[in-house]
Residue frames relative to the residue before (quaternion, step in Angstrom):
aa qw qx qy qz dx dy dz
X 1.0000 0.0000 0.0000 0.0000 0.00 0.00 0.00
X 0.4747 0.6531 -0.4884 0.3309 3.56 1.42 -0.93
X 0.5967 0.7940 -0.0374 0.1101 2.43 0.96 -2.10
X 0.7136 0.2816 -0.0871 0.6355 3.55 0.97 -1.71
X 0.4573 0.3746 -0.5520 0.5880 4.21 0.80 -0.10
X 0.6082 0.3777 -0.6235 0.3142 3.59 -0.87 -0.50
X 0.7024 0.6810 -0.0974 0.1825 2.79 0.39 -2.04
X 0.6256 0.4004 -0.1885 0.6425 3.29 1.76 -1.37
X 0.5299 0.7083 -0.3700 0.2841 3.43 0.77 -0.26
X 0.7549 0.4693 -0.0811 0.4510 2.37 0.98 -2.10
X 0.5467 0.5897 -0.2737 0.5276 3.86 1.63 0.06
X 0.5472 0.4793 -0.2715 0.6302 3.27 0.91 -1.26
X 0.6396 0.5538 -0.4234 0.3240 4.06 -0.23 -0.30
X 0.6201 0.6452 -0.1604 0.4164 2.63 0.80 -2.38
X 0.7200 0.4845 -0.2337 0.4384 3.59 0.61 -1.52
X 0.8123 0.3344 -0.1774 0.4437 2.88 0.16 -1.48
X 0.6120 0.7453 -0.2629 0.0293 3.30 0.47 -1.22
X 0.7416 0.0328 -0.0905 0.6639 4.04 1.40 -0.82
X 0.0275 -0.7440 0.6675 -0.0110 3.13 -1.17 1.17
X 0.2458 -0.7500 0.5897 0.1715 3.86 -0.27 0.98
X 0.6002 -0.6257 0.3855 0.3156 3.34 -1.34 1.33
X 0.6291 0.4961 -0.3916 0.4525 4.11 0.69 0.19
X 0.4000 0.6898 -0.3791 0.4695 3.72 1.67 0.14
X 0.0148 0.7003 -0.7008 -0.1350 3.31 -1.42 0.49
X 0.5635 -0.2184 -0.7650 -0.2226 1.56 -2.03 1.07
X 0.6213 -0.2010 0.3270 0.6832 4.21 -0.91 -1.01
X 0.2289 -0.6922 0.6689 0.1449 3.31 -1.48 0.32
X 0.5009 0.5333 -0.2722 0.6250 3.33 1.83 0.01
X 0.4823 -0.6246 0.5540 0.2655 3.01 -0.39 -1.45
X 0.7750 0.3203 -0.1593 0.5209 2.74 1.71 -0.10
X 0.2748 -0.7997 0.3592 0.3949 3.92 -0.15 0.86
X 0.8478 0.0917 -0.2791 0.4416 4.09 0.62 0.57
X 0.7686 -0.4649 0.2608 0.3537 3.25 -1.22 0.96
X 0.6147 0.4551 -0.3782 0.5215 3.70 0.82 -0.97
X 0.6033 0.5906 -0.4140 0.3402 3.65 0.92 -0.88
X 0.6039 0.5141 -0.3162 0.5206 3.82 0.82 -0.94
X 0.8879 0.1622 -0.2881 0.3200 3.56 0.16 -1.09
X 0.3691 0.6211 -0.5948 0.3525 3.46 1.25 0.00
X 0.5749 0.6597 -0.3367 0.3477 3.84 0.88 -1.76
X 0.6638 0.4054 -0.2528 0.5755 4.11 0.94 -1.71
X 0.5721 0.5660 -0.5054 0.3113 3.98 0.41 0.11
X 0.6394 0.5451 -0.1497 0.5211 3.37 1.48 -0.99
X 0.7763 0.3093 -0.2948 0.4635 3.03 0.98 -0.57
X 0.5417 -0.7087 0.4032 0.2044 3.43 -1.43 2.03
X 0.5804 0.6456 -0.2749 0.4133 3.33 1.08 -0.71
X 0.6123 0.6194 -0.3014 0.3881 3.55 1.10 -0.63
X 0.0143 -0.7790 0.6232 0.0682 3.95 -0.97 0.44
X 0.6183 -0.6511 0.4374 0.0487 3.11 -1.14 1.29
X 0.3254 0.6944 -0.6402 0.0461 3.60 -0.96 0.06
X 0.1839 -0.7551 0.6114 0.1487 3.46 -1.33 0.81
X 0.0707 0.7412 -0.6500 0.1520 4.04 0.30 1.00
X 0.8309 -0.1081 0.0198 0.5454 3.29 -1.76 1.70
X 0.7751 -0.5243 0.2891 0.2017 4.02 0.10 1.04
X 0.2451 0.7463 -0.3565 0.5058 3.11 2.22 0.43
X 0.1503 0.6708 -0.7100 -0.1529 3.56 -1.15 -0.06
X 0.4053 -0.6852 0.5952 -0.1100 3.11 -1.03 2.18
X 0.0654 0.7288 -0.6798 0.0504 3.58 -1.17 0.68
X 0.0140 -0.6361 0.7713 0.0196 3.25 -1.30 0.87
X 0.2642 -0.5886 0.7640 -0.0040 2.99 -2.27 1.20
X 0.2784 -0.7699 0.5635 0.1102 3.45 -0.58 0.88
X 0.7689 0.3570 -0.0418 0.5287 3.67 1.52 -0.83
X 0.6290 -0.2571 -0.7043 0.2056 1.66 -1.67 2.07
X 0.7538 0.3500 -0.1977 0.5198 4.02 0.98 -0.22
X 0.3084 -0.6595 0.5218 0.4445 3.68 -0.12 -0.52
X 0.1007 0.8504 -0.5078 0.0941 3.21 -0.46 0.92
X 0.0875 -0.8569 0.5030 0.0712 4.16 -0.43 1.17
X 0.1058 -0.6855 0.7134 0.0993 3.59 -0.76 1.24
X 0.1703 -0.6673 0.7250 -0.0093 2.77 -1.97 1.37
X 0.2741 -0.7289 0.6273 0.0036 3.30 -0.54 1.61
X 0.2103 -0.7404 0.5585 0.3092 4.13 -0.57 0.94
X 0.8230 -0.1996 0.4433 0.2937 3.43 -1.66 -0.20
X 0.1746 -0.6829 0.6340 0.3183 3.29 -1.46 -0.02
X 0.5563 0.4723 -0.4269 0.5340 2.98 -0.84 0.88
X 0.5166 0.6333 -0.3976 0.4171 3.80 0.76 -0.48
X 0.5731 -0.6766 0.3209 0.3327 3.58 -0.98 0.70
X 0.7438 0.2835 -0.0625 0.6021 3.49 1.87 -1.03
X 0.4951 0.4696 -0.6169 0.3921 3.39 0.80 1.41
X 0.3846 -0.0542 -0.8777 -0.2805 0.77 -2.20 1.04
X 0.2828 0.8969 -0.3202 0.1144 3.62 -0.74 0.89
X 0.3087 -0.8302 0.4632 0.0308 3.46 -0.25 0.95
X 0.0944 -0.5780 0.8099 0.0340 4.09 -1.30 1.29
X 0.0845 0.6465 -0.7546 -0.0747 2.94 -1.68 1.19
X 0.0353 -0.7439 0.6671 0.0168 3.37 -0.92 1.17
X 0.0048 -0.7695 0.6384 0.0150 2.96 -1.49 0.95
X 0.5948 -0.6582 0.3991 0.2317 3.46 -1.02 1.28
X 0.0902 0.7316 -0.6755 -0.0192 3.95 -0.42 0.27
X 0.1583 -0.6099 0.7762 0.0185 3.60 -1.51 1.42
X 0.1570 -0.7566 0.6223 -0.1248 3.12 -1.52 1.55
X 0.5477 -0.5771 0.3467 0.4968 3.54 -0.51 -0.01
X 0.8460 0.3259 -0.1771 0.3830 3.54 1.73 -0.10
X 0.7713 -0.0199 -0.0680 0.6326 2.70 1.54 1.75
X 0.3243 -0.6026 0.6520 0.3263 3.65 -1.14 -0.85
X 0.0390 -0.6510 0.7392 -0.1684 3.54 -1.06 0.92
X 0.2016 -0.6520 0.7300 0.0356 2.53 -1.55 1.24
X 0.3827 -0.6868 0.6091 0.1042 3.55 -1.91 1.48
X 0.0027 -0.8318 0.5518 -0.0603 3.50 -0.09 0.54
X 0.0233 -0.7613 0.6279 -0.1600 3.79 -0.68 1.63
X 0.1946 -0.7911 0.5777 -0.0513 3.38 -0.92 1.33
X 0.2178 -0.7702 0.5981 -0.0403 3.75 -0.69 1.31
X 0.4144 0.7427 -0.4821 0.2106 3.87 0.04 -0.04
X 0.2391 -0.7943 0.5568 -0.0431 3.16 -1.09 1.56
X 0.2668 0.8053 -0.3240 0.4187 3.21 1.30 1.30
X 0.6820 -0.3855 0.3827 0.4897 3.52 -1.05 0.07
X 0.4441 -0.5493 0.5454 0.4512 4.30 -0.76 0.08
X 0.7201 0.4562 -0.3733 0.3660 4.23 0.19 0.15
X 0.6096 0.5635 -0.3343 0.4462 3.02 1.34 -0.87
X 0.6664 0.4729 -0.2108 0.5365 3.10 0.90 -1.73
X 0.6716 0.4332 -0.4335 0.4164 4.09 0.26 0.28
X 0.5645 0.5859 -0.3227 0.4837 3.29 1.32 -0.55
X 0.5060 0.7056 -0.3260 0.3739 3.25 1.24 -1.00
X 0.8775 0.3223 0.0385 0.3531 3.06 0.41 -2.08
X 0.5013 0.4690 -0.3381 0.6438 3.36 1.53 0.27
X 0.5602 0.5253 -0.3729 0.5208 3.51 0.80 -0.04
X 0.8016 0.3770 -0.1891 0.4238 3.35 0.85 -0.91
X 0.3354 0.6885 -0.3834 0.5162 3.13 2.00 -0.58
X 0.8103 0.4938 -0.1202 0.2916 3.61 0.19 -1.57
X 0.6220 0.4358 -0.2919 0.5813 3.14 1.33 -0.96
X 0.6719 0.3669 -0.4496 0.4601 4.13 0.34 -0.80
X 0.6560 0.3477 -0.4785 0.4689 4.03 0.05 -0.39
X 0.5517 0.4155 -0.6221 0.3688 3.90 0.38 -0.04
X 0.4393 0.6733 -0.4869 0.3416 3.79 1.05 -1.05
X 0.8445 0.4329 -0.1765 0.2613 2.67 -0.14 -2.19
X 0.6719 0.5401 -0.3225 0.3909 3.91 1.26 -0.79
X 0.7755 0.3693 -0.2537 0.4448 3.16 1.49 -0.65
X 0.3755 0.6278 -0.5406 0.4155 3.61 0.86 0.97
Protein backbone atom coordinates (compact mmCIF):
# COMPACT_ATOMS: atom_id res chain seq x y z
CA UNK A 1 0.00 0.00 0.00
CA UNK A 2 3.18 2.14 0.93
CA UNK A 3 4.05 1.42 -2.22
CA UNK A 4 1.09 2.62 -4.72
CA UNK A 5 0.72 6.22 -2.43
CA UNK A 6 4.27 6.97 -3.25
CA UNK A 7 3.70 5.99 -6.54
CA UNK A 8 0.35 8.09 -6.88
CA UNK A 9 2.18 10.77 -5.51
CA UNK A 10 4.84 10.70 -7.49
CA UNK A 11 1.95 11.13 -10.50
CA UNK A 12 -0.20 13.48 -8.79
CA UNK A 13 3.07 15.92 -8.81
CA UNK A 14 4.15 15.34 -12.24
CA UNK A 15 0.52 16.60 -13.09
CA UNK A 16 -0.06 18.97 -10.96
CA UNK A 17 3.18 20.11 -10.10
CA UNK A 18 4.64 23.37 -12.60
CA UNK A 19 2.41 25.73 -14.00
CA UNK A 20 4.25 28.87 -15.61
CA UNK A 21 2.45 32.20 -15.01
CA UNK A 22 1.36 32.37 -19.03
CA UNK A 23 -0.62 28.87 -18.39
CA UNK A 24 -4.23 28.55 -18.08
CA UNK A 25 -5.86 27.78 -15.96
CA UNK A 26 -4.54 29.25 -12.00
CA UNK A 27 -3.73 26.25 -10.09
CA UNK A 28 -4.03 28.62 -7.14
CA UNK A 29 -6.51 30.84 -7.66
CA UNK A 30 -4.71 33.48 -8.16
CA UNK A 31 -3.13 34.92 -11.56
CA UNK A 32 0.29 36.35 -9.64
CA UNK A 33 2.34 35.27 -6.88
CA UNK A 34 2.02 38.65 -4.93
CA UNK A 35 -1.72 37.85 -5.56
CA UNK A 36 -1.64 34.57 -3.25
CA UNK A 37 0.51 36.11 -0.63
CA UNK A 38 -0.91 39.50 -0.40
CA UNK A 39 -4.51 37.13 -0.08
CA UNK A 40 -2.38 34.84 3.22
CA UNK A 41 -1.77 38.47 4.77
CA UNK A 42 -5.50 38.80 5.45
CA UNK A 43 -5.86 35.73 6.39
CA UNK A 44 -5.86 35.48 10.62
CA UNK A 45 -5.45 31.93 10.52
CA UNK A 46 -2.18 32.11 8.66
CA UNK A 47 1.48 31.79 10.46
CA UNK A 48 4.52 33.12 9.16
CA UNK A 49 8.04 31.89 9.09
CA UNK A 50 11.06 33.43 7.39
CA UNK A 51 13.75 30.25 7.05
CA UNK A 52 17.04 30.79 4.67
CA UNK A 53 15.01 34.10 3.19
CA UNK A 54 11.92 32.02 2.23
CA UNK A 55 8.64 33.35 3.47
CA UNK A 56 6.72 30.08 4.49
CA UNK A 57 3.01 30.05 5.45
CA UNK A 58 1.01 27.46 6.99
CA UNK A 59 -2.92 27.30 7.13
CA UNK A 60 -4.11 24.82 9.46
CA UNK A 61 -7.88 25.39 8.05
CA UNK A 62 -9.88 23.53 6.51
CA UNK A 63 -6.69 21.24 5.17
CA UNK A 64 -3.20 21.89 6.28
CA UNK A 65 -1.77 23.54 3.71
CA UNK A 66 2.20 25.27 3.43
CA UNK A 67 2.96 28.10 0.89
CA UNK A 68 6.52 28.57 0.13
CA UNK A 69 7.15 31.92 -1.34
CA UNK A 70 11.14 31.77 -2.85
CA UNK A 71 13.61 34.59 -2.13
CA UNK A 72 14.66 37.34 -4.20
CA UNK A 73 17.31 36.66 -5.88
CA UNK A 74 16.24 32.95 -6.47
CA UNK A 75 16.49 31.73 -10.04
CA UNK A 76 12.46 31.07 -10.31
CA UNK A 77 11.09 34.05 -8.47
CA UNK A 78 8.72 34.97 -8.66
CA UNK A 79 7.16 31.80 -7.26
CA UNK A 80 5.11 29.95 -4.97
CA UNK A 81 4.69 25.62 -3.87
CA UNK A 82 1.56 25.16 -2.18
CA UNK A 83 1.33 21.78 -0.74
CA UNK A 84 -1.27 20.60 1.18
CA UNK A 85 -1.52 17.30 3.11
CA UNK A 86 -4.94 15.34 2.56
CA UNK A 87 -5.66 12.10 5.06
CA UNK A 88 -8.07 9.64 3.46
CA UNK A 89 -9.18 6.40 4.48
CA UNK A 90 -6.28 5.37 2.01
CA UNK A 91 -3.43 6.96 3.44
CA UNK A 92 -2.08 10.64 3.39
CA UNK A 93 -1.10 12.32 0.12
CA UNK A 94 0.24 15.20 -0.41
CA UNK A 95 -1.42 17.94 -3.26
CA UNK A 96 1.20 20.04 -4.38
CA UNK A 97 0.41 23.28 -6.89
CA UNK A 98 3.12 25.43 -8.34
CA UNK A 99 2.56 29.26 -9.48
CA UNK A 100 5.87 30.78 -10.76
CA UNK A 101 6.25 33.73 -12.96
CA UNK A 102 9.69 32.87 -14.01
CA UNK A 103 11.61 31.75 -16.92
CA UNK A 104 10.04 27.78 -17.89
CA UNK A 105 13.61 26.14 -16.32
CA UNK A 106 13.79 27.89 -13.38
CA UNK A 107 10.27 27.34 -12.52
CA UNK A 108 10.87 23.36 -13.33
CA UNK A 109 13.73 23.23 -11.18
CA UNK A 110 11.55 24.65 -8.67
CA UNK A 111 9.02 21.92 -8.80
CA UNK A 112 11.14 18.91 -9.01
CA UNK A 113 12.82 20.19 -6.10
CA UNK A 114 9.71 20.12 -4.35
CA UNK A 115 8.67 16.91 -5.99
CA UNK A 116 11.89 15.51 -4.19
CA UNK A 117 11.74 17.00 -0.98
CA UNK A 118 7.75 15.79 -0.32
CA UNK A 119 8.57 11.95 -1.35
CA UNK A 120 11.65 12.27 1.05
CA UNK A 121 8.66 13.29 3.62
CA UNK A 122 6.55 10.76 2.58
CA UNK A 123 9.53 7.83 2.83
CA UNK A 124 10.43 9.00 6.06
CA UNK A 125 7.07 8.67 7.89
Amino acid sequence: MKRFALSFLAAALVLAGHVHAQDKPRPLGYAKVADALAALEKNPDAKFSHPDGWTVVTVQKPELAVWSFVPKGHDAYPAVVRRIVRKTDKGTFVEMKVLCEAKQEPCRRLALQFQQLTAQMQQAR
